[in-house]
N, C-alpha and C positions, 0 to 999 in steps of 0.2 A: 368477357372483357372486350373494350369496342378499341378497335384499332383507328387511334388519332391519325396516324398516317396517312390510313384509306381515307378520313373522311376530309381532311385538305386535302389530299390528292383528288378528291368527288370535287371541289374547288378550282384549284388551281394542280391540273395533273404534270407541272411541271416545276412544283414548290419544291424547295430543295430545304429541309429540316431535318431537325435531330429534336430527341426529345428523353427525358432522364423516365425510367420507371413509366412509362405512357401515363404520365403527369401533365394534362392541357398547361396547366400554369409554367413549365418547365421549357416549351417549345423554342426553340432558335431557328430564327430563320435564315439561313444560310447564302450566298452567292447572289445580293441584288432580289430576292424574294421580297417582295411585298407582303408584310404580315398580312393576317386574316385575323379581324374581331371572334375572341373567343368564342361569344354566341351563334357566329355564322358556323363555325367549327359544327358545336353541340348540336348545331341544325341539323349536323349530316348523320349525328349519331343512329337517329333511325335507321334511314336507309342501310347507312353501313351492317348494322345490326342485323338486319335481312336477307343482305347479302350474303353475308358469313356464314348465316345458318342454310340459305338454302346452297351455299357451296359445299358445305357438312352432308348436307342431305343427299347432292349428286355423288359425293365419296362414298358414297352409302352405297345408293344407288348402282354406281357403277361396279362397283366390287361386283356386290350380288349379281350381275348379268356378267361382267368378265368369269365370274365364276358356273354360268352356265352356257358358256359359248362355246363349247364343244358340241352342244346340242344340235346348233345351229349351222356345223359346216353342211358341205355341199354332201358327203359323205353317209351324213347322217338324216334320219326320219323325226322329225319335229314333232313330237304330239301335240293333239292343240293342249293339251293342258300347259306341257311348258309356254306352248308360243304364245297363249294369253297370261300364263306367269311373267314372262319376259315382256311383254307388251305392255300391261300394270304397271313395273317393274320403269319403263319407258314411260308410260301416263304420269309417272307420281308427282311431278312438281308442276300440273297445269292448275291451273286455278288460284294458285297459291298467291296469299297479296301481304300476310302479316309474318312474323317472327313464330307469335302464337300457333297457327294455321302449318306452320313447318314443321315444329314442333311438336305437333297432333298426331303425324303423319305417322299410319301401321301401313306397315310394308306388308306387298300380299306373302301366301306363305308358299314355298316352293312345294310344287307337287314331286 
């Protein structure tokens, strides 16, 4: 579901709205805001869309490496296999331009 919010705030990052049910047709624009044409809204849908999932994806992401950073103190001996697990692990959102292409994404597998 695409968060109306973010994508006038992609607009105007100091619109001040409410919105019933994240219903576009619903929105109120609050304290002196300057509505935004529905369609400039729907504009932003993509981008927002993109952003959400590769926010998902660094939640992913970051788990799995807070979950092996114990590896990595000063204390401990890094095999390269983790360190290029964690390193992958680090790579995973370069490239990345679509929703689709995030979505794709296999995580490498911890050794």
């Amino acid at each position: 579901m695409i968060d109306i919010i973010k994508a006038i705030q992609k607009i105007n990052p100091k619109a001040e709205v409410s919105i019933n049910n994240n219903d576009i047709n619903t929105v109120k624009w609050h304290n002196g805001t300057t509505p935004i044409p529905k369609a400039d809204i729907e504009a932003q849908f993509p981008i927002v869309e993109f952003e959400m999932a590769l926010d998902e994806l660094r939640a992913k992401r970051n788990k799995l490496l807070a979950d092996t950073d114990f590896h990595a103190l000063s204390d401990q001996t890094l095999s390269p296999e983790m360190s290029a697990y964690r390193q992958a692990l680090r790579d995973i959102t370069e490239g990345l331009l679509t929703v689709e292409e995030v979505k794709a994404v296999v995580f490498p597998t911890k050794p």
